[in-house]
Structure formats: C-alpha cells, structure tokens
C-alpha positions as CSV (number, residue, x, y, z in Angstrom):
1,X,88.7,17.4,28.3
2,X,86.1,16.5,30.6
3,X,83.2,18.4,31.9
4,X,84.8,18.0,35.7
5,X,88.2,19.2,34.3
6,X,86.6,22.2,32.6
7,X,84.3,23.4,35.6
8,X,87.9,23.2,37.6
9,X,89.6,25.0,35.6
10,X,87.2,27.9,35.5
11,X,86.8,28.0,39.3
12,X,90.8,28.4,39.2
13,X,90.8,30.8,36.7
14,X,87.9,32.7,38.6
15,X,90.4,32.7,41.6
16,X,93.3,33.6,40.1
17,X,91.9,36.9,37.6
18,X,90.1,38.0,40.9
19,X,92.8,38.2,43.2
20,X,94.9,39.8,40.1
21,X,91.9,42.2,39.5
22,X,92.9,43.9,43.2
23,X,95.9,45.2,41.9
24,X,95.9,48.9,41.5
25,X,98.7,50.3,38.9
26,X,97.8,54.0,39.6
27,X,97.7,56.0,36.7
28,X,96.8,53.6,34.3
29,X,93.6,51.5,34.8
30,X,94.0,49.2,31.7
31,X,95.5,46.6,33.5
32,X,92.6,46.3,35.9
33,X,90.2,46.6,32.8
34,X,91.6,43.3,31.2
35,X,91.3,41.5,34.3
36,X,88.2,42.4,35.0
37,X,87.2,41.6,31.7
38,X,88.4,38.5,32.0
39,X,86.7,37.9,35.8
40,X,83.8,38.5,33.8
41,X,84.7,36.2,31.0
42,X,85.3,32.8,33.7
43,X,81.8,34.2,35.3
44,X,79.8,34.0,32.5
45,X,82.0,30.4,31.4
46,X,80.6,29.2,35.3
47,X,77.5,29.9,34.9
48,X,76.9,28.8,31.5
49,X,79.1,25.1,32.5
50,X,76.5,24.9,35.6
51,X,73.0,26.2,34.0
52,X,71.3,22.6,34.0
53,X,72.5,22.1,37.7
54,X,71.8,25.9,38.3
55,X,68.3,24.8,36.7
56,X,67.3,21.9,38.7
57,X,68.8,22.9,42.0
58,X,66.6,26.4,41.6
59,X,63.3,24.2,40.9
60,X,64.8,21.9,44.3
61,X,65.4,25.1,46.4
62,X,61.6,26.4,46.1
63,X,60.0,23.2,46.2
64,X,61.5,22.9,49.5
65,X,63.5,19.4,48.7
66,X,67.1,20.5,48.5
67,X,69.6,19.1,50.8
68,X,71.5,21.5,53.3
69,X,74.9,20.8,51.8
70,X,73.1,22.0,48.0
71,X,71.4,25.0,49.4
72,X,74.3,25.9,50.3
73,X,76.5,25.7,47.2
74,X,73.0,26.7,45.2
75,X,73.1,30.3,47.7
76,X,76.4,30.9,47.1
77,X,76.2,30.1,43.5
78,X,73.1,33.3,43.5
79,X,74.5,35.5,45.3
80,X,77.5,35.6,43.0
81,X,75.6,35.6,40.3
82,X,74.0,39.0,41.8
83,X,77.4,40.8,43.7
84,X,79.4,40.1,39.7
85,X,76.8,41.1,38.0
86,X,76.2,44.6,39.4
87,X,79.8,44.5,40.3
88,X,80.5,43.8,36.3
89,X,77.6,46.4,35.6
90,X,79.1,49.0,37.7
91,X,82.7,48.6,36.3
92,X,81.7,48.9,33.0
93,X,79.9,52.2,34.0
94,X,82.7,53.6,35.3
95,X,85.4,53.1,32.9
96,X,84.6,55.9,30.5
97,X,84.1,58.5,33.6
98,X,87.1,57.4,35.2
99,X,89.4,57.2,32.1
100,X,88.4,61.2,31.9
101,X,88.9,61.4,35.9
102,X,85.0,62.9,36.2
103,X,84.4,63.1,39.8
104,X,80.7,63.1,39.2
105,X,80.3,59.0,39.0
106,X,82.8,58.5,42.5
107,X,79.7,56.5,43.7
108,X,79.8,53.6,40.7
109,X,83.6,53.4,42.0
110,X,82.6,52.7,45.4
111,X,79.7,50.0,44.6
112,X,81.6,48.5,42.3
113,X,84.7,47.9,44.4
114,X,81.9,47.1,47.4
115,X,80.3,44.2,45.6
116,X,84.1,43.1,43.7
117,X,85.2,43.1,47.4
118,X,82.1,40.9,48.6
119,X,82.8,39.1,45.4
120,X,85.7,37.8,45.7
121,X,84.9,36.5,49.3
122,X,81.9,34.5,47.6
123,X,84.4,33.4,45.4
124,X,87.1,31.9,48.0
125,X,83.9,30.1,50.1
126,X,82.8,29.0,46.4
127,X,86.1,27.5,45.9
128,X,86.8,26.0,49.4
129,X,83.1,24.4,48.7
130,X,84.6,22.4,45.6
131,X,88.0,22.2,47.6
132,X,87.4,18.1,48.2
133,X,86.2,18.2,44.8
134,X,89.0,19.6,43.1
135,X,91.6,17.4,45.6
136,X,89.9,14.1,44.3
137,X,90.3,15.4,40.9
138,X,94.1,15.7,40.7
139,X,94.7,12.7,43.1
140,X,92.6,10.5,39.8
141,X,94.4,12.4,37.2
142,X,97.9,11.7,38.6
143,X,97.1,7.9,39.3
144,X,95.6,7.7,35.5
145,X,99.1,9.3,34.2
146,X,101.2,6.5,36.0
C-alpha cells in the first residue's frame, strides 16, 4: 500500500470515527469512549504519516516562503493538532469523573465537547482541502484495476 493510499485512508477514517464520536447513547458512555479512542488513534496515525511535511512546511511558514495554498493546509493541519489535543486531553480527564457522575468536573465536559465540536469542523475543511486529492486518487486506482 502506498504512502498516498495510507494518508487517504486515515483522513477517511478521521471522518468517519468523528462524526460516529457525536453520538450520545445516554446511560452508557463506552461507546463514545471507543470512538474517541479511536479519533485519537487516526490523529496520532496523521500526524506521524505527515511529520516530514509537517517539518518542512513549519521551517517554510516562519521563514516567510510558504505558498498561500500551503499556509493554508499547514494552519489547518496546527490548529487540529491543538483543538484534538486538548480536546483528547480533556476527554480523557473526564472519563473517570463522569463514569462516577461527579458534578464537580462539568467544565472538562464542556471544553472538551467545545474543542471536539471545533474539531470536527477542522476536520471537514481538512478533508475538503485533500477532496481533489483523494478524487484523482480513486479515478488512477480504478483505471489501474481495468
């Protein structure tokens, strides 16, 4: 499987566990746990498939010679990286409390649904940034597989 193939099918994956993740089954959070977990799983895959471009695009943005269409995907690409991560932080705070119902951590609740929320819209202009991307991608794999 190609590098191209594998960075598509984590962006997909992203997607897919985030819009799952929004599903409330009250009275039993475990299903939300798993997908989250495994939100956090495809974020940490993204990032780790994108570090060298993550890399040279951050030495780019500050040296003031990245393109406009690359500062873009680069800003997007950050502020995921900083609404998942204190979303992920945040959720993992507030499973033990809320498993217990405490009422005392209601405000981990609220940032992390905040910054999931904010998330997941990151994570839709993320997607529609690689939509032409991901189009050329399946057009080439069909034609190969005729």
């Amino acid at each position: 499987m190609t590098v191209k193939a594998k960075k598509i099918i984590v962006d997909m994956g992203m997607a897919i566990f985030i819009v799952l993740s929004f599903i409330r089954w009250e009275g039993n959070p475990l299903f939300h746990i798993i997908v989250g977990t495994a939100c956090t799983a495809f974020l940490i895959l993204h990032i780790l498939l994108h570090r060298k471009w993550l890399v040279a695009q951050t030495k780019k943005f500050f040296r003031g010679k990245a393109s406009i269409k690359v500062t873009r995907l680069y800003v997007i690409d950050m502020l995921l990286l900083v609404t998942w991560s204190i979303s992920i932080m945040m959720g993992f705070l507030a499973i033990q409390p809320y498993l217990i119902e405490s009422e005392s951590v209601l405000w981990l609740g609220r940032i992390h649904g905040l910054t999931a929320r904010l998330g997941a819209v990151l994570v839709i202009v993320h997607f529609l940034q690689h939509l032409k991307q991901i189009r050329s991608y399946f057009r080439s794999s069909a034609k190969a597989s005729q």
